[in-house]
C-alpha positions, 0 to 999 in steps of 0.5 A: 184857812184856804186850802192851798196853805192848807195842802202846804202845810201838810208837804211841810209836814211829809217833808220834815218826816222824811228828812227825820229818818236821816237824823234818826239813823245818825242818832244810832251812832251815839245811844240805842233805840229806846234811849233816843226814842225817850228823849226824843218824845219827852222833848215833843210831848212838852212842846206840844201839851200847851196847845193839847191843853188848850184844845181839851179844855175848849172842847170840854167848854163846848159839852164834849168829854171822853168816855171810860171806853174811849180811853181805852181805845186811846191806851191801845193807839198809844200802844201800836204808836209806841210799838211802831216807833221802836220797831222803826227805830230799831230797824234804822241801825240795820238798814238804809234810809231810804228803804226804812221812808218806803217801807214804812210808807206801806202803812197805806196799804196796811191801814184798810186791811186793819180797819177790816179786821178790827171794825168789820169794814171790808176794804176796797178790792183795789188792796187785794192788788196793791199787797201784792204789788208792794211786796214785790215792790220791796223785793225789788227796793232790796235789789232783787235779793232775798239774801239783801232783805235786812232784819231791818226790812221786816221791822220796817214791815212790823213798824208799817202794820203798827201805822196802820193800826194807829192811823185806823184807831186815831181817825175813828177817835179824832172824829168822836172828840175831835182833839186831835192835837190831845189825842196825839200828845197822850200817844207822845207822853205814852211813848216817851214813858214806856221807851225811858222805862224799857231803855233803864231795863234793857239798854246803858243809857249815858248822858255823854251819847244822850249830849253828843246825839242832841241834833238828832234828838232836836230835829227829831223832837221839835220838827218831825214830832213837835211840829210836824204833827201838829201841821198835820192835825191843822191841815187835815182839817181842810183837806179830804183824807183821799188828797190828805193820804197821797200827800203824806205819803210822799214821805218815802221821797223825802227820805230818798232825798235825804239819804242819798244828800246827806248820807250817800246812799244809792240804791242798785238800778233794779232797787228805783224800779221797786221804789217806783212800784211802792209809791206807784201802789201807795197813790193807787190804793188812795186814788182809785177808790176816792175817784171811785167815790167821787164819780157816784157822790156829788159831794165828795165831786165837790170836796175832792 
């Protein structure tokens, strides 16, 4: 694959995960968090599975075999995949679309400073100023009002450390086994598993508000789960994790996009300005340490 599709397909990617924050809100008008959450990746899990399928047993043609510790690790993604999708579900019912894209999209920041505390790697000094830049950028996003700041602000807080946690986990176990499209499926069956059994417990799903909400869960299902994830996995594969990152993080614009066409929201003038400054951070904390990196590895100069 050359890498100009390569790149399209993972803006194809940012753009269907962006736009799904506007289907996952108006999912909250018929069913609650968990039931929408069940459906939704029970329905992505199966699409998916044949090609994880396909992909494992190639795999396991070629001699490679995931480890008892391995599935360990992949039981802890699974978890912080699972936690970040509730807390950002949740959080849609409180707050607006376009906070919940940029919010979220602070999983950048949050991704080095786990992979810090779990695998001992110090992450670059540029993060110790995007933090502070984000915070103030989101204090800004809420209209330079604590009283404006939502509990759904702080899931989305929650929901982005979760992100960070599962991109740190996933990169280090997709590169040891190489599937990346299995290792996302279990996430997928994990997920709908543990949100279908939490939705019996604490919630009243109904098969009425399950039937109305079904574009949401079809837009939620095939193309921000299904595919999207799928054109990430095959993407990535041909595009430097830097230039990967910075795209995908344009997700926070599409979901601007999305709630200001087909919701209506505005944010206050001051609230642009924190935009500005969160995405400002997140292509910083990308950009400086892959120039960085560039300038002293011919290789990296080669592949950037």
């Amino acid at each position: 694959m050359s890498r100009p599709i390569a790149v399209g397909l993972l803006v194809l990617c940012t753009a269907l995960w962006g736009l799904a924050f506007v289907f996952q809100k108006g999912a909250m008008e018929h069913m609650e968090p968990l039931t929408f959450a069940g459906v939704r990746y029970w329905l992505g899990s199966f699409l998916v599975l044949p090609l994880a399928i396909w992909e494992y047993r190639r795999r396991a043609a070629a001699g490679v075999t995931i480890s008892r510790v391995q599935w360990v690790r992949i039981g802890v993604l699974s978890l912080a995949f699972f936690l970040g999708v509730w807390f950002q579900q949740v959080a849609l019912i409180t707050t607006s679309v376009t906070n919940g894209g940029f919010i979220t999209s602070l999983y950048v920041i949050f991704t080095p400073l786990v992979t810090y505390i779990m695998l001992r790697t110090r992450p670059h000094p540029i993060i110790y100023l995007g933090a502070p830049m984000a915070l103030v950028g989101i204090y800004l996003l809420t209209g330079a009002r604590l009283d404006a700041f939502t509990i759904g602000d702080v899931q989305l807080l929650a929901c982005a450390v979760c992100w960070g946690v599962q991109v740190s986990m996933l990169g280090a176990l997709v590169r040891e086994t190489g599937m990346p499209i299995f290792v996302s499926t279990i996430n997928f069956f994990a997920t709908a598993f543990l949100a279908s059994s939490l939705a019996f417990a604490l919630e009243t799903p109904q098969l009425g508000g399950i039937i109305e909400g079904w574009i949401p869960i079809l837009y939620s299902g095939v193309c921000s789960t299904a595919i999207a994830f799928t054109l990430q996995a095959i993407g990535q594969q041909y595009v430097p994790p830097a230039n990967a990152a910075i795209i995908l993080s344009g997700e926070a614009l599409f979901a601007a996009l999305g709630g200001a066409l087909l919701l209506n929201e505005r944010l206050p003038p001051v609230g642009y300005v924190g935009a500005a400054v969160i995405l400002l951070t997140i292509v910083m904390v990308e950009l400086i340490p892959a120039l960085r990196g560039a300038r002293h590895d011919p290789t990296l100069r080669e592949s950037a």
